[in-house]
C-alpha positions in Angstrom: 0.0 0.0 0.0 0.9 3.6 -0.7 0.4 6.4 1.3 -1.5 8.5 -1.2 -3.8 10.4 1.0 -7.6 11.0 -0.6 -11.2 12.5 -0.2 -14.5 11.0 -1.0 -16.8 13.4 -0.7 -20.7 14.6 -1.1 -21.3 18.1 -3.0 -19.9 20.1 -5.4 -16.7 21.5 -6.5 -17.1 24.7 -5.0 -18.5 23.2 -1.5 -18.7 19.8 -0.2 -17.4 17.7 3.1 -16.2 14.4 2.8 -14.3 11.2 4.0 -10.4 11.0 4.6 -9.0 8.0 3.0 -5.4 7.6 4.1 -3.8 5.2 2.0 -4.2 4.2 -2.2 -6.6 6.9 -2.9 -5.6 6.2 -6.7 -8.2 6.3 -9.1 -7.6 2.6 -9.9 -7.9 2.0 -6.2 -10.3 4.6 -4.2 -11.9 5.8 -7.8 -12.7 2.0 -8.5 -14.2 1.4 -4.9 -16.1 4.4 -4.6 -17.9 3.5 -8.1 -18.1 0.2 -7.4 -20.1 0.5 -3.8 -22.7 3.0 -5.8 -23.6 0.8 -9.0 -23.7 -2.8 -6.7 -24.6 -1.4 -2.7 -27.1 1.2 -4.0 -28.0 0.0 -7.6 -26.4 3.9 -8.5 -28.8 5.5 -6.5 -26.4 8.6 -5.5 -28.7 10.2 -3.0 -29.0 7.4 -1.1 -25.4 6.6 -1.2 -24.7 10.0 -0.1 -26.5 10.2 3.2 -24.8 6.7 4.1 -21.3 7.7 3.9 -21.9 10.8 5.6 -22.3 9.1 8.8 -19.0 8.3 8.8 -15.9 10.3 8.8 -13.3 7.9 7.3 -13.6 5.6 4.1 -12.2 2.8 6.1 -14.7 2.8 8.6 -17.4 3.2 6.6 -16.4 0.3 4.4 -16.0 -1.8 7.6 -19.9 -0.4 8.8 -18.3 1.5 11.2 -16.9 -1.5 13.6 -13.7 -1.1 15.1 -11.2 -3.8 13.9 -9.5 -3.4 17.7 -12.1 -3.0 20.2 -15.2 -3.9 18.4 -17.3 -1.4 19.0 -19.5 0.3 16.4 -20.7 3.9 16.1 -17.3 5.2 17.1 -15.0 7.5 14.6 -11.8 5.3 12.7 -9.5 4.3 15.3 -6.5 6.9 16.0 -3.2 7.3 18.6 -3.2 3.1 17.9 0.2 2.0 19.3 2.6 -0.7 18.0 1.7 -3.4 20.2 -1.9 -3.3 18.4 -1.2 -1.8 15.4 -0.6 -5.5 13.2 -3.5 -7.3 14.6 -5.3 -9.0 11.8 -1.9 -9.6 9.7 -0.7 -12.8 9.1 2.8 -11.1 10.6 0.7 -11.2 14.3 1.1 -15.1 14.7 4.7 -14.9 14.6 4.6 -12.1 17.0 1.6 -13.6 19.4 3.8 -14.8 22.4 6.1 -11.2 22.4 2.6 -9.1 22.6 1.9 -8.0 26.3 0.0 -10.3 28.3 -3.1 -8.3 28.7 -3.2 -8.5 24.8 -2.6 -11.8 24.2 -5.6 -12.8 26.9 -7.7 -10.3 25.4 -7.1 -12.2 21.4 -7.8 -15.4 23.4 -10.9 -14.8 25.2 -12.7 -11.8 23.0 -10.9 -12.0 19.5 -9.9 -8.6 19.4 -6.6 -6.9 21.0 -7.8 -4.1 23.0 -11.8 -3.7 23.4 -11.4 -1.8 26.7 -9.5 0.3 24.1 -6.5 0.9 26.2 -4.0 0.9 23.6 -5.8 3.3 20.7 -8.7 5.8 20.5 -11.5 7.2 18.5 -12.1 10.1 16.2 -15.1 11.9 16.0 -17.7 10.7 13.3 -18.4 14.5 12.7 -14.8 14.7 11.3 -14.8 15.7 8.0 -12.6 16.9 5.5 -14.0 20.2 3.9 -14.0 22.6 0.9 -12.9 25.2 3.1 -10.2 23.2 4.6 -9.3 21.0 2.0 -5.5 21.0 2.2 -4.1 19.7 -1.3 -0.8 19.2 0.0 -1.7 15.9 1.5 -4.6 15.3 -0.4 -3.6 14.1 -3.5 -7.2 12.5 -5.1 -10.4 14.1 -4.5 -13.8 12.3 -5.1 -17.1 14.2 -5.2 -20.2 12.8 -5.3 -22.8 15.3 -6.6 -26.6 13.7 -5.9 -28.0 16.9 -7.5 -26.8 16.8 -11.3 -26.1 12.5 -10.4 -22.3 12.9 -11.6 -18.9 11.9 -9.8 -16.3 14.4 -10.1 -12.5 13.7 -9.4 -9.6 16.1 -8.3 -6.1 15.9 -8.2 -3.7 18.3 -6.5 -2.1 20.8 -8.9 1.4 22.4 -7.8 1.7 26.0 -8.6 5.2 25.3 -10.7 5.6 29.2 -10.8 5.8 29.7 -7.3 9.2 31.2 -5.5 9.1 29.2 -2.0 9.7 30.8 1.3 9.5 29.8 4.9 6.7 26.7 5.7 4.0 28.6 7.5 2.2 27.2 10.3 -1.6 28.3 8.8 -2.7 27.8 5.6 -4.4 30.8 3.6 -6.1 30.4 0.3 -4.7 32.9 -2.0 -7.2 34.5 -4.9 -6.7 32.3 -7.1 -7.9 29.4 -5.7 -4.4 28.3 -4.9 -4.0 27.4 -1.1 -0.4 29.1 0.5 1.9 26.9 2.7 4.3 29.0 2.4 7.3 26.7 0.6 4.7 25.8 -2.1 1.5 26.6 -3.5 -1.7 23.8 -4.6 -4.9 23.5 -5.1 -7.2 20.8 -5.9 -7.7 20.9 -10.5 -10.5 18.7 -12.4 -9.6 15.5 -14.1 -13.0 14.6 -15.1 -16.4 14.5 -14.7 -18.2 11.3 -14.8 -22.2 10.2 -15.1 -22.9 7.7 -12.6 -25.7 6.6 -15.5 -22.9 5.7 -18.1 -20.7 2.7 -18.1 -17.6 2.5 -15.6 -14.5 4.2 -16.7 -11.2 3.4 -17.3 -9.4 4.1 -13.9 -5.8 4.1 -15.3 -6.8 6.2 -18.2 -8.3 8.5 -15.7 -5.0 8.3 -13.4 -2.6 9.0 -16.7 -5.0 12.2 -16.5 -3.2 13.5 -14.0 0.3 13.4 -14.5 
């Protein structure tokens, strides 16, 4: 896996909130699943689609209905803060490692299944967390997803480097310049259309799309 940062999100391109997705956001990867969950979970109805995901304020947990893979609980935000000891549990790397995880852990796998359901050893985000187009810092997110219920159409974004920009010092807030472009002070970006889709037309070539780009 890569650590190419994304955004699915519900809206439009000048305003919408959305999902963080923190690794192969990719069109061939996050693209793919986002248009695969509309067309066979909700039979391409977008509205409906929409309303789901926005319970949720990470792709990950939505796509695991919202249960967390170390404590078990559902209804909490994607797991954060999780440390080592937990952090391989459900790799097949974890059976080699079983008898050098701390005891608590190891009874906890043996009697519940899960490392840490007392949830000791990682917390929670918020499932009100969401990524906005206020705040949408292109820097780290590289692929943006919009799902548009209105005009039924599935937008993606890529972060665009301002290639004319003379860097300075890295600032410690962001400010969105008048152009659209959003300052960090050693670069400029800003999130720039690849394509617009119809949900209603046939799926797309992903790697086509991702050549887009580049």
């Amino acid at each position: 896996m890569t650590a190419t940062r994304g955004c699915v999100a519900v809206g439009d391109m000048d305003s919408w909130k959305g999902l963080y997705k923190h690794q192969d956001s990719f069109p061939t990867n996050l693209g793919k699943d986002v248009w695969d969950v509309l067309q066979n979970d909700y039979n391409g109805d977008i509205r409906q689609m929409c309303e789901a995901i926005l319970n949720y304020d990470n792709w990950d947990n939505y796509k695991k209905h919202g249960i967390c893979e170390y404590c078990g609980q559902k209804g909490k935000g994607h797991p954060t803060d999780v440390k080592h000891e937990i952090y391989e549990f459900n790799k097949p790397s974890l059976e080699e490692k079983f008898e050098k995880l701390p005891e608590d852990i190891r009874i906890n796998i043996e009697k519940t299944g899960l490392p840490d359901p007392e949830s000791k050893y990682h917390k929670h985000a918020k499932l009100t967390d969401k990524i906005t187009s206020k705040a949408p810092d292109p820097l780290f997110i590289e692929w943006l997803y919009i799902l548009n219920p209105k005009n039924k159409t599935f937008v993606v974004m890529s972060r665009r480097m301002d290639d004319e920009f003379s860097p300075g010092d890295c600032k410690t807030s962001v400010k969105k310049d008048k152009d659209g472009f959003f300052n960090y002070g050693n670069c400029r970006c800003k999130h720039g259309l690849v394509i617009v889709l119809d949900i209603a037309k046939g799926e797309p070539d992903w790697l086509a799309i991702q050549k887009m780009e580049d």
